[in-house]
C-alpha positions as CSV (number, residue, x, y, z in Angstrom):
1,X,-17.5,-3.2,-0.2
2,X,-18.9,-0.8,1.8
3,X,-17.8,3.0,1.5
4,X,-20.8,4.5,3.1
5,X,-21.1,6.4,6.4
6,X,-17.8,6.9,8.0
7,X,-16.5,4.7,5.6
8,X,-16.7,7.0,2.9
9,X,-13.1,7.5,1.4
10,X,-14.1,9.9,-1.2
11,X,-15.8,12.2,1.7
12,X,-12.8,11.9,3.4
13,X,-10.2,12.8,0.8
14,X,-12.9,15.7,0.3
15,X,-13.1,16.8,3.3
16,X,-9.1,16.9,3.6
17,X,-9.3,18.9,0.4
18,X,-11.7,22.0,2.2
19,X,-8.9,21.9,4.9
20,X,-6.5,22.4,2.9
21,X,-4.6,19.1,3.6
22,X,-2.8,16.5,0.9
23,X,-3.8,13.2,1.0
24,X,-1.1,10.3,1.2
25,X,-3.3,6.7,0.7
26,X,-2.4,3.2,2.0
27,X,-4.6,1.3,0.4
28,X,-2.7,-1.8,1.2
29,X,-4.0,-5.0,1.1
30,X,-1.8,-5.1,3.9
31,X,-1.9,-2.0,5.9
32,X,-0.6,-2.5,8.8
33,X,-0.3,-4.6,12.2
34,X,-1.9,-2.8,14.4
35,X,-5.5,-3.6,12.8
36,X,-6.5,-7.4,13.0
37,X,-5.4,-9.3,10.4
38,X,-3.5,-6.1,8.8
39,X,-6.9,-4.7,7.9
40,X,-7.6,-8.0,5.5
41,X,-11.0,-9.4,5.5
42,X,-11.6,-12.4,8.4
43,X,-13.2,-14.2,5.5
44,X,-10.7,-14.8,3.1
45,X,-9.6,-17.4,6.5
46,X,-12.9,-19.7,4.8
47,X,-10.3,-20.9,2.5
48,X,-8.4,-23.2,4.6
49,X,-5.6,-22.7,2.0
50,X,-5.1,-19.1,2.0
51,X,-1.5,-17.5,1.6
52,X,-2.3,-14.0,2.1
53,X,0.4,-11.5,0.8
54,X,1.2,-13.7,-2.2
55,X,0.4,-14.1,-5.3
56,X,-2.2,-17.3,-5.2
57,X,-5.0,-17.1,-7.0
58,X,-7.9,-16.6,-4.7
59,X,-6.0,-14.2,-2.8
60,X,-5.2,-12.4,-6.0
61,X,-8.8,-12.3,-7.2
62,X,-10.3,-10.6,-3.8
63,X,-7.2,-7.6,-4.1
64,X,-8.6,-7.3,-7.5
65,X,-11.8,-6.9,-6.8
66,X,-11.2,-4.5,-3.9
67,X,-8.4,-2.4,-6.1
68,X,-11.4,-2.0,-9.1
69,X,-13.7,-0.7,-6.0
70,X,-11.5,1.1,-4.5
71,X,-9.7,3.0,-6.8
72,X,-12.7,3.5,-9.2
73,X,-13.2,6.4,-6.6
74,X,-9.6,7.4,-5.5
75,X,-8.2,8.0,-9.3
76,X,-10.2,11.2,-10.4
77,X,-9.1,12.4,-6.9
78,X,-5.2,12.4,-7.7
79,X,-2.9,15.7,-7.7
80,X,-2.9,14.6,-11.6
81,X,-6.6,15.5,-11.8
82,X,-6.8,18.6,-9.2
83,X,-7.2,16.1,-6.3
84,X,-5.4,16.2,-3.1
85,X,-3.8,12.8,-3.4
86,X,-0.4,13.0,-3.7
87,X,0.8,9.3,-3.1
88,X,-0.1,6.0,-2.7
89,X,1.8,3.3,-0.9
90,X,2.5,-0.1,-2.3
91,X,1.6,-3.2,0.9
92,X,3.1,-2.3,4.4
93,X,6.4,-3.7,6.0
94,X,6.5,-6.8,3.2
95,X,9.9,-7.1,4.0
96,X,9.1,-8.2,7.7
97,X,7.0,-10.8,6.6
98,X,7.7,-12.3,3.1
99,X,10.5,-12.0,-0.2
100,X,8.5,-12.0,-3.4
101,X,9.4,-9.4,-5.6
102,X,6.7,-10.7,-8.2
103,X,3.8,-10.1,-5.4
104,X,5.3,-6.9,-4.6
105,X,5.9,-5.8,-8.9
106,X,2.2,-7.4,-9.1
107,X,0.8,-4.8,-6.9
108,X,2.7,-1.6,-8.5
109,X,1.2,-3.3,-11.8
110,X,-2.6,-3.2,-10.5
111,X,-2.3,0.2,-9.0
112,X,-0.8,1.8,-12.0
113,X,-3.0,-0.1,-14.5
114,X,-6.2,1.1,-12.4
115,X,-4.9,4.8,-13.4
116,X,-2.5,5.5,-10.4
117,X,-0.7,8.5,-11.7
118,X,0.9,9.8,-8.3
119,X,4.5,9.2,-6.2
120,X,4.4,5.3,-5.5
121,X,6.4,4.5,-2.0
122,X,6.6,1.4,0.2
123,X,7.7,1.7,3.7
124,X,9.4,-1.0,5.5
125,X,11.3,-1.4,9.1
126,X,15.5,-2.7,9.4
127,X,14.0,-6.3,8.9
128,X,13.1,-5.7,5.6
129,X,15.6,-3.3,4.0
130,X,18.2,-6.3,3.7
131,X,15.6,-7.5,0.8
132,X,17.1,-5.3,-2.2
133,X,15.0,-7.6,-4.7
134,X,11.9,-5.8,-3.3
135,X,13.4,-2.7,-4.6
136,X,10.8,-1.6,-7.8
137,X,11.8,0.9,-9.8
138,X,10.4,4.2,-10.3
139,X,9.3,3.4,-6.4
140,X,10.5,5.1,-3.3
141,X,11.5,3.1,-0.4
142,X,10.8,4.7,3.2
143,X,11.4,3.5,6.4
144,X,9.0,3.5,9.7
145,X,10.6,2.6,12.7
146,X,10.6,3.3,16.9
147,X,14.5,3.5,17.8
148,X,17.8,3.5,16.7
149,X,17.1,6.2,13.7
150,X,20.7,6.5,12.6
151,X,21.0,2.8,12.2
152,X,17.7,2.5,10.1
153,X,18.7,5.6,8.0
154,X,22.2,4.4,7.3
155,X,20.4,1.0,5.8
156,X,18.1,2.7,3.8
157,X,20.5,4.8,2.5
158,X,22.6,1.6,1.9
159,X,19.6,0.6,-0.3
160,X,18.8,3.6,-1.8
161,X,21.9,6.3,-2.0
């Protein structure tokens, strides 16, 4: 993995820090549309089996590899440790796309057993809050969405009173 340059996430959170600024991570796997491929890696496509965003095994092994690099340098720099990391979100709109609570309770598992000590959230659009067997506890479910706020906060509050 490659955190150098302007890839440097600890520079980053550091230089948030000097300004003053808390730090809210999404370190995915899945982060979000708008980058190819959600911001996964092209080459886990060499394994013509691949089912990202679930729990089989070669997809499994690469998040854990990337979790044990990544987090190896985002944990000391938690609100826990003096840090300006307040939260961490859990994947990105699963809801939209798939229904496994165990891949979704897999993920809380490997953030929290890398040291993740801060507010856990997951964020999803009105496509995904009908999924309450996504809901994991001690996690906050946010929404993200373009129109029709009332409509997307009613649900959400449906979910979670």
């Amino acid at each position: 993995f490659d955190f150098d340059g302007i890839l440097d996430i600890r520079e980053f959170v550091s230089i948030a820090r000097e300004l003053g600024l808390y730090v809210i991570l999404r370190p995915g796997p899945f982060i979000c549309s708008e980058w190819d491929y959600g911001g996964l890696p092209a080459w886990l496509l060499r394994d013509e089996h691949m089912k990202v965003r679930t729990l089989y095994p070669p997809f499994v092994a690469a998040v854990e590899r990337y979790f044990d690099a990544l987090f190896e340098k985002l944990i000391p720099m938690q609100c826990h440790f003096g840090g300006p990391v307040i939260a961490f979100q859990i994947e990105n709109e699963y809801g939209s796309y798939g229904d496994d609570a165990s891949y979704m309770r897999y993920l809380k598992k490997a953030m929290v057993s890398r040291g993740v000590k801060e507010f856990l959230f997951t964020s999803d659009n009105r496509w995904g809050f009908g999924l309450k067997h996504l809901l994991l506890p001690e996690v906050l479910q946010t929404a993200n969405f373009r129109s029709e706020w009332k409509i997307n906060m009613d649900l959400l509050t449906e979910l979670q009173p």
